[in-house]
C-alpha positions as CSV (number, residue, x, y, z in Angstrom):
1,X,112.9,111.9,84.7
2,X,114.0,109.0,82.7
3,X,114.6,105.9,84.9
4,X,117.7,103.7,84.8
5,X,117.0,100.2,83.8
6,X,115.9,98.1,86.6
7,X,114.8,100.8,88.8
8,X,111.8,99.9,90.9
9,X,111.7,96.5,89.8
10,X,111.4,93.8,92.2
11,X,109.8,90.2,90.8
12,X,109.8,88.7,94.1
13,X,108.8,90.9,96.5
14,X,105.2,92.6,97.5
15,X,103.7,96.3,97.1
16,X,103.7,95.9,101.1
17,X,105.2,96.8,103.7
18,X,104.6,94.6,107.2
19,X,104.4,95.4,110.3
20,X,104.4,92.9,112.8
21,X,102.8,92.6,116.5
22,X,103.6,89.1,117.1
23,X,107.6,88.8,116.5
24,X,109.0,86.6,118.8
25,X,111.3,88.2,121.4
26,X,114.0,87.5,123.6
27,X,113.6,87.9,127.3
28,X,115.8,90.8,126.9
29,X,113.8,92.3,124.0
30,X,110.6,92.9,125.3
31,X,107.7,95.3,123.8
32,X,107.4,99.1,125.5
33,X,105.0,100.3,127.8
34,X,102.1,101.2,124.6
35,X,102.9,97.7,123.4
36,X,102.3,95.3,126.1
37,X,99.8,92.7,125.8
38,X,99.9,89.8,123.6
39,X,100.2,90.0,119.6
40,X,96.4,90.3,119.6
41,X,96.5,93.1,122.1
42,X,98.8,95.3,120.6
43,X,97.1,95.1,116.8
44,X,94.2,96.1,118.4
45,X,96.0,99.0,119.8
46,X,97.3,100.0,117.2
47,X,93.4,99.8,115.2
48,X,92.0,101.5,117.9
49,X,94.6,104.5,118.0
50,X,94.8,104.8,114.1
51,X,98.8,104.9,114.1
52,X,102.1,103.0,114.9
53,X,104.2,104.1,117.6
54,X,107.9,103.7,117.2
55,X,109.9,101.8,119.8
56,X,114.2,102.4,120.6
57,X,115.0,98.7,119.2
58,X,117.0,95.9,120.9
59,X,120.7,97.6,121.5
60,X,119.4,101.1,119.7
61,X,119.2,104.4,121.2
62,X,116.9,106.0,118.4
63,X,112.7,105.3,118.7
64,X,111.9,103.6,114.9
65,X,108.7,102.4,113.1
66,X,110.3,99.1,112.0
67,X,108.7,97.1,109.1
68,X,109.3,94.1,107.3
69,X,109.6,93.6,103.5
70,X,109.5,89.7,103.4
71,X,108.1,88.1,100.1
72,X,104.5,85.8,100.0
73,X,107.2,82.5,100.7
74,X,109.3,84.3,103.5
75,X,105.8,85.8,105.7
76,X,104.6,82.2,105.2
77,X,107.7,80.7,106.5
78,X,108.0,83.0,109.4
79,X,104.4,82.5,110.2
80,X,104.7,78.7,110.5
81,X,108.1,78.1,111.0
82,X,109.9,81.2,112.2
83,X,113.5,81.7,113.1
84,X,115.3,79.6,115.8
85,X,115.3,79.0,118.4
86,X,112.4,81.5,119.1
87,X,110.0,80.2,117.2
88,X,107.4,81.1,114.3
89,X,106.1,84.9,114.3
90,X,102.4,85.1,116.0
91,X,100.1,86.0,113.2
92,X,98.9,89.2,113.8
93,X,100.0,91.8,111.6
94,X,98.8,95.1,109.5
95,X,99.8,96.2,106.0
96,X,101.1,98.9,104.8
97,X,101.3,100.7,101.6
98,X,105.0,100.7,100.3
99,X,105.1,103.8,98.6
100,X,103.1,105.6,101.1
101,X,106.1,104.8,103.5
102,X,108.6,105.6,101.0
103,X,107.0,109.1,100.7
104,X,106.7,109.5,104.7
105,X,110.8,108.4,104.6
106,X,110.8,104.9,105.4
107,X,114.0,103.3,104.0
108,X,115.5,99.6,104.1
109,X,117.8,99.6,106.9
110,X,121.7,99.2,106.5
111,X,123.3,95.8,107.5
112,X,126.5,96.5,108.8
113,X,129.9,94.8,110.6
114,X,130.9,95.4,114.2
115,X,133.9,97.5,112.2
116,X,131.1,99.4,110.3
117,X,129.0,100.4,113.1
118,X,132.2,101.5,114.8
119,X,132.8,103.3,112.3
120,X,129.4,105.4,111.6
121,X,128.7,106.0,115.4
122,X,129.4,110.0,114.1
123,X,126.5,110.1,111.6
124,X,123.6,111.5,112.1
125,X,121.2,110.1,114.4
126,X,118.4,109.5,111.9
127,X,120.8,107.4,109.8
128,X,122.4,105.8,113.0
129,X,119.2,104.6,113.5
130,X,118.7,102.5,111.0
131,X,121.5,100.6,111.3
132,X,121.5,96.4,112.2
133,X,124.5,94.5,112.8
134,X,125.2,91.5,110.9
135,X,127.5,89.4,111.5
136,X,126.9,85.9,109.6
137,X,126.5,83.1,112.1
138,X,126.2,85.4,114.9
139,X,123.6,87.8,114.3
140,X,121.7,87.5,111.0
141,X,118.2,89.3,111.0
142,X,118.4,89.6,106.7
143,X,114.9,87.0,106.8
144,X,112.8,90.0,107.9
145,X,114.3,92.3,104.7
146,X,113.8,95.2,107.6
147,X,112.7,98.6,106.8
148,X,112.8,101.2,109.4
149,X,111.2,104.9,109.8
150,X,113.5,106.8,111.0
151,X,112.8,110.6,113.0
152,X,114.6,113.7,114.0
153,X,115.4,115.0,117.2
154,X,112.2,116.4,118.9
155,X,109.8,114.7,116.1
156,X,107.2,112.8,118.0
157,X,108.0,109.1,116.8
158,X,104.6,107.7,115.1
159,X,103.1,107.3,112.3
160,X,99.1,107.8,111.3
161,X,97.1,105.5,109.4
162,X,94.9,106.8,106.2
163,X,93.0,105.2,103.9
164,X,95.5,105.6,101.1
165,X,98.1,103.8,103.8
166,X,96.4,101.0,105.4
167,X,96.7,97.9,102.7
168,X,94.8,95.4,105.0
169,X,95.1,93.2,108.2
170,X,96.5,89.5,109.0
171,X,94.9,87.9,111.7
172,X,95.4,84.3,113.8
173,X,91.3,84.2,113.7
174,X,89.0,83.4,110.8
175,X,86.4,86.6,110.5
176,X,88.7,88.4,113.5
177,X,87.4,91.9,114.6
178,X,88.8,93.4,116.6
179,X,86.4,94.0,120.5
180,X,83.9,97.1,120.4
181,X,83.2,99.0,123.0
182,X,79.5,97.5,123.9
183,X,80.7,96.2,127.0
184,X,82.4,98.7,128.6
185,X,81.0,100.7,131.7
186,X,80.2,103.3,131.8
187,X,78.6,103.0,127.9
188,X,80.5,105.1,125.4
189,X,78.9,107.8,123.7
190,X,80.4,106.0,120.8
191,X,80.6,102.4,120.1
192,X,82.7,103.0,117.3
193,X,85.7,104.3,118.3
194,X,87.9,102.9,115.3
195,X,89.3,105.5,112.4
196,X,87.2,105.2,109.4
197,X,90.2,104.5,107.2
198,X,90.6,101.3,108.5
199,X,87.3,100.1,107.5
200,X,86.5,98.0,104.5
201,X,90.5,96.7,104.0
202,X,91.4,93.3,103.0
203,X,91.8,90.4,106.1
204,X,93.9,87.4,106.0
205,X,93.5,84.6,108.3
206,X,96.7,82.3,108.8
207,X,95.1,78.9,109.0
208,X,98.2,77.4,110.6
209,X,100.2,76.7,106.9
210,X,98.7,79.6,104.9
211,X,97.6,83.1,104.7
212,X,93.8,82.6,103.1
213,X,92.0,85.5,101.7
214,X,89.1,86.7,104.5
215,X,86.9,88.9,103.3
216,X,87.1,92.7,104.3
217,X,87.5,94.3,107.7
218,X,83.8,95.7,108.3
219,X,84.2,97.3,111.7
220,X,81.4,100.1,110.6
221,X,78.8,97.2,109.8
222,X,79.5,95.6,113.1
223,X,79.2,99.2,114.5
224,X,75.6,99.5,112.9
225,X,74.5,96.2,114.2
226,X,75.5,97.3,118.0
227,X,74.1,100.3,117.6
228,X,70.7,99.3,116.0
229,X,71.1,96.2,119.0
230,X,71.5,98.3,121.7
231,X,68.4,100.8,120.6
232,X,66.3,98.1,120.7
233,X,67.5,96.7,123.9
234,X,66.9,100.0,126.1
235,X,63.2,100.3,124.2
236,X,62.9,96.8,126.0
C-alpha cells in the first residue's frame, strides 16, 4: 500500500507513548482502588503486576488506559512546571511503545464541544469513551496530547507489558529500583517477582529541570545479588 504524503510523519513528537503515575489530581479526581498510593506506589504496581489497569476517567462512564503523547519540551514542562493551578506532574512514569499501542487499538482521543458530546452520546461506547471536552478557557487538557485505549463491553480493561512494549521507565530517583521482596515475612519463594520483560529497559531520572539518561533498569542483577546475599546469610 502506497502512503499518502505526510502519513506517519511527525517532526516533533516521540516514538512513545506515556503513561503517567504522578498526574496531579483534583480532590474530586482521585486514583481507584489498584491505584492508591503515591506516584511511586502505583509505578511499582504497575512493575510488579506486568500491566496497566484502566480507570472510568474524571466525568466518564467507560474504564480507559489513558496515555500521553507530549513531545521531549512538553514532558519537561509538565515535569517542572505543570499545569495550574495543580501544579507540575510527579515524575514517575513508564514508556510505551507507540506502535505497539497502535496495534493493541490505542487511538488519540477526540476533543470535542459541550454541543459535540451532546451530540455523540448515541455512539458506541468504545468511541464514547474517548471522548474529552474542550472548551477553550474552561476546560483545556490539549498539553497532555491524550491517547486513550478504549475496550468493549465485557473485555477486562488492562493491558500487559512485553518486552517488545515496555520502552523504558522515568523515575524522581537517580539509580531507582523499584523494592524486592527480601524483607517481607514470611520469605518468598521468590525474590524476584517482577516480569522479565521489564528488565534491562532504559531509566530516566528527572533531576528537578531535566530528564537525564540513567542507565538501564537491572531488576534481575539486583535479584542475583539478593539471592547470592541471602545464601550466604542462612550458611552463617
Amino acid at each position: 500500500m502506497i502512503s499518502s504524503p505526510g502519513v506517519g510523519t511527525h517532526p516533533d513528537l516521540p516514538d512513545t507513548l506515556i503513561h503517567f503515575t504522578g498526574r496531579p489530581r483534583a480532590p474530586k479526581d482521585q486514583p481507584p482502588p489498584h491505584a492508591t498510593g503515591s506516584p511511586e506506589d502505583r509505578l511499582v504496581g504497575i512493575l510488579r503486576e506486568g500491566k496497566v489497569r484502566g480507570n472510568t476517567p474524571y466525568l466518564g462512564h467507560h474504564e480507559v488506559i489513558c496515555l500521553g503523547e507530549p513531545s521531549k519540551a512538553a514532558r519537561r514542562f509538565l515535569f517542572r512546571e505543570g499545569i495550574k493551578p495543580r501544579g507540575p506532574y510527579a515524575p514517575w512514569a513508564i514508556l510505551l511503545n507507540r506502535e505497539a499501542l497502535i496495534e493493541a487499538g490505542a487511538r488519540p482521543v477526540l476533543y470535542l464541544s459541550g454541543e459535540e458530546m451532546d451530540a455523540t452520546n448515541d455512539m458506541p461506547a468504545p468511541f464514547r469513551a474517548r471522548r474529552v471536552r474542550y472548551e477553550p478557557g474552561r476546560a483545556d487538557w490539549l498539553h497532555e496530547r491524550e491517547w486513550r485505549l478504549c475496550f468493549q463491553e465485557g473485555q477486562t480493561p488492562d493491558f500487559q507489558l512485553t518486552a517488545d512494549v515496555v520502552a523504558g521507565v522515568i523515575v524522581g530517583e537517580q539509580g531507582w529500583l523499584p523494592p524486592s521482596n527480601f524483607d517481607e515475612q514470611p520469605m518468598p519463594d521468590d525474590l524476584f517477582n517482577y516480569p522479565k520483560a521489564l528488565d534491562q529497559k532504559p531509566r530516566w531520572w528527572w533531576d528537578g529541570q531535566d530528564l537525564v539518561e540513567d542507565g538501564t533498569f537491572e531488576l534481575r542483577r539486583r535479584y542475583e545479588f539478593e539471592k547470592w546475599f541471602l545464601i550466604d546469610f542462612m550458611m552463617g
